[in-house]
C-alpha positions in Angstrom: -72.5 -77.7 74.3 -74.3 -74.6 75.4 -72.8 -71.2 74.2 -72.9 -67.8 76.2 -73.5 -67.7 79.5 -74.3 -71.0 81.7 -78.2 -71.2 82.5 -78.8 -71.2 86.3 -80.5 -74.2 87.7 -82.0 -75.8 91.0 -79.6 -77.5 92.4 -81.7 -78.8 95.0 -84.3 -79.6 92.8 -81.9 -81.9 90.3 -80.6 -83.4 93.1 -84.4 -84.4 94.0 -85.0 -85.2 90.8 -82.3 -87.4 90.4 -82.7 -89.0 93.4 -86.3 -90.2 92.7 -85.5 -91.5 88.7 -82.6 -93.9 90.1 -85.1 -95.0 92.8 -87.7 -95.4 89.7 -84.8 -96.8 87.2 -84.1 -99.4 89.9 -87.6 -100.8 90.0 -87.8 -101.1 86.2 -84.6 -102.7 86.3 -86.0 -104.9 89.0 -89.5 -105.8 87.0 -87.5 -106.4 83.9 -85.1 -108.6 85.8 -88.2 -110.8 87.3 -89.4 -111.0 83.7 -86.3 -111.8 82.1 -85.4 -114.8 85.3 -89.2 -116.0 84.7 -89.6 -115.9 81.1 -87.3 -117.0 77.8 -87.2 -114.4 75.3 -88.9 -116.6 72.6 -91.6 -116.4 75.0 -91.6 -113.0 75.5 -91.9 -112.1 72.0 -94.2 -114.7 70.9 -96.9 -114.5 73.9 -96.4 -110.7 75.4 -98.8 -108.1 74.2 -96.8 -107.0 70.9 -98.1 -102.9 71.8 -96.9 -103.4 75.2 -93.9 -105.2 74.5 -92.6 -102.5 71.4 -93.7 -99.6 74.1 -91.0 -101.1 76.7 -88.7 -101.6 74.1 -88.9 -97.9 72.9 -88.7 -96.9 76.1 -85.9 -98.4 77.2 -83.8 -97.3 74.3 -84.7 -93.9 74.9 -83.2 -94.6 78.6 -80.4 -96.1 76.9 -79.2 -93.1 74.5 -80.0 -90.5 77.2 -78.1 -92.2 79.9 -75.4 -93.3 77.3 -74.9 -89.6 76.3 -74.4 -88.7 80.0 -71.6 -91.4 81.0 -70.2 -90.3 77.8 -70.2 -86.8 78.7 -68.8 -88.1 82.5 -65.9 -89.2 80.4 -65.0 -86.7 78.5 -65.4 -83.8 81.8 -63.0 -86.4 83.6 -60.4 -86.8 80.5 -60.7 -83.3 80.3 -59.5 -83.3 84.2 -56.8 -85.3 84.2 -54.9 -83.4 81.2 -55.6 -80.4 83.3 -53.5 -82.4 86.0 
């Protein structure tokens, strides 16, 4: 969705980049796994810290809609693609 010319970039430094968030993502995705195994969510809500709990809970949707927006951008490069074909 940019116009006029394409805005040069680091490729080695994206590539870095993500390397090290899907090494982070994993580890929240493990901590929230050990949580969610250990703990019911009636639990959760009614015994967690409610500021720490809400922060997650932002956070996580803000994951969400950012890494929703690029798997549906991956979908529409590789639609694109295959009518190309």
């Amino acid at each position: 969705m940019m116009s006029g010319p394409k805005k040069q970039i680091d490729l080695s430094r994206l590539t870095a980049d993500l390397a090290a968030a899907r090494v982070e993502l994993l580890s929240a995705q493990c901590a929230a796994d050990r949580i969610r195994l250990q703990y019911s969510v009636q639990d959760i809500v009614s015994f967690a810290d409610r500021q720490t709990l809400e922060q997650a809970v932002v956070s996580a949707e803000a994951l969400c809609r950012f890494f929703s927006h690029l798997g549906a951008q991956i979908k529409r490069e590789e639609d694109s693609r295959r009518r190309k074909q």
